[in-house]
N, C-alpha and C positions, 0 to 999 in steps of 0.2 A: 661514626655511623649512627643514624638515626633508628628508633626501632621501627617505625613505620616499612621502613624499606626492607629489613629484615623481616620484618613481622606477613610481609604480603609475600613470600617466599616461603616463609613458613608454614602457610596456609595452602601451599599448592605440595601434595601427596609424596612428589617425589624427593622432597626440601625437609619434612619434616625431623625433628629430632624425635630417634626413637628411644622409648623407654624400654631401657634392659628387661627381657623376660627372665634372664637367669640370675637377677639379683635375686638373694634368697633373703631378704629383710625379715625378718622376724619380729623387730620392733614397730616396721612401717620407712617408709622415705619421705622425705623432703624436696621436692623440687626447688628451686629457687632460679625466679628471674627479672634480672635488670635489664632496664633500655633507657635512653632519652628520648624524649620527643619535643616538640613543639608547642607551647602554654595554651591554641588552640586546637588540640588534639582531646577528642575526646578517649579518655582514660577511661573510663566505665567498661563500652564496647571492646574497646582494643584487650583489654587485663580479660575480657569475658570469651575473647573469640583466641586466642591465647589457651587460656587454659585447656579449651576444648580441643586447640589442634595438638597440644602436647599430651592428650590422651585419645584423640582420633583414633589409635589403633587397635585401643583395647577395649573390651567391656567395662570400664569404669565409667561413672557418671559425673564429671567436676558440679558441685555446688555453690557457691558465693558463701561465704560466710562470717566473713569480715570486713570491714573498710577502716582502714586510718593513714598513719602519716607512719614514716619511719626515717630518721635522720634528714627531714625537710622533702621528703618524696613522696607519693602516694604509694599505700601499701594495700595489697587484694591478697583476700586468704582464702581459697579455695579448699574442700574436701573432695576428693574423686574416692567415692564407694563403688567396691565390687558389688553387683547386684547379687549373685549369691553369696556373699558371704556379707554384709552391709556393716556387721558387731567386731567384724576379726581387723585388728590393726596391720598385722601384718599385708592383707590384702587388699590397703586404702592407699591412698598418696595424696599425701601433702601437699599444697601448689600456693608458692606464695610468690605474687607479682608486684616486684619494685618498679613506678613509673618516675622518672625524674622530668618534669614537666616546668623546673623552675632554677633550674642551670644550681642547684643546692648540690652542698659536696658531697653526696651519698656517697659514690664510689669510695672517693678516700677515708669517711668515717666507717662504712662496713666494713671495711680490711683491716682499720685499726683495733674494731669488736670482733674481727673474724673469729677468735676462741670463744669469747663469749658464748658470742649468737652460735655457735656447732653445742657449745655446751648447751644453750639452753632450749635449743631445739632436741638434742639426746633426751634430756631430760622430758621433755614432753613426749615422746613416742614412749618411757619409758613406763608415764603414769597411767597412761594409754594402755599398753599394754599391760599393767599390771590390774586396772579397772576391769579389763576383758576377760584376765586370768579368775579375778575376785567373782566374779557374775555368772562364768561357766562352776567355780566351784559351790558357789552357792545354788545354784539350780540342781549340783549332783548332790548338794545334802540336805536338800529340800528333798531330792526323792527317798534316799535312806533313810530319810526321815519319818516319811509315809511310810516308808515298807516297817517300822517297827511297832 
């Protein structure tokens, strides 16, 4: 199946995938999504209207924030901040969109990286989260610090 055809289903309210409210992340989530398309599809649009409908439902705000290749595919790496909380990882999501636009064997090499890539995506909520921890505890000894 092409992602176009899924992708305009997914856009219509009743279609969409919800993102769990009662996941309780504490490091942060990762969305991850693949599709194929058509080598005249434009990717840009599609990975941009995508991300938005995978957080349509909540107050977060998808950003763009990457572009490259990943195993011969196009790669979009999006940030969705909570508007109040914008610092706290816990309360962001990850959104990265795999487009295979050139019949390249993504599928089969991500499942071969599958531990890898879990690994090293862990790994980065994990420096995330400890940068947030570092930033809050320096703000609280920067005030103890005035008070003495």
């Amino acid at each position: 199946m092409y992602l176009p055809v899924l992708s305009r289903s997914l856009f219509q309210k009743s279609n969409r995938i919800p993102i769990p409210s009662n996941i309780q992340a504490s490091l942060g989530q990762t969305l991850w999504i693949y599709g194929e398309v058509d080598p005249s599809e434009d990717c840009d649009t599609l990975a941009e209207k995508l991300a938005i409908a995978l957080v349509a439902d909540t107050n977060l705000n998808p950003v763009g924030t990457q572009q490259g290749e990943l195993f011969g595919s196009l790669l979009f790496e999006y940030q969705a901040l909570d508007p109040d909380e914008p610092d706290n990882p816990a309360k962001q999501c990850h959104i990265l969109i795999v487009i295979n636009n050139s019949q390249a064997a993504t599928g089969t090499l991500a499942a071969e990286a599958y531990d890898w890539l879990l690994n090293l995506l862990c790994s980065y909520h994990k420096i995330l989260y400890i940068y947030h921890l570092g930033r809050e505890r320096y703000r609280e000894a920067r005030t103890i610090y005035s008070d003495l």
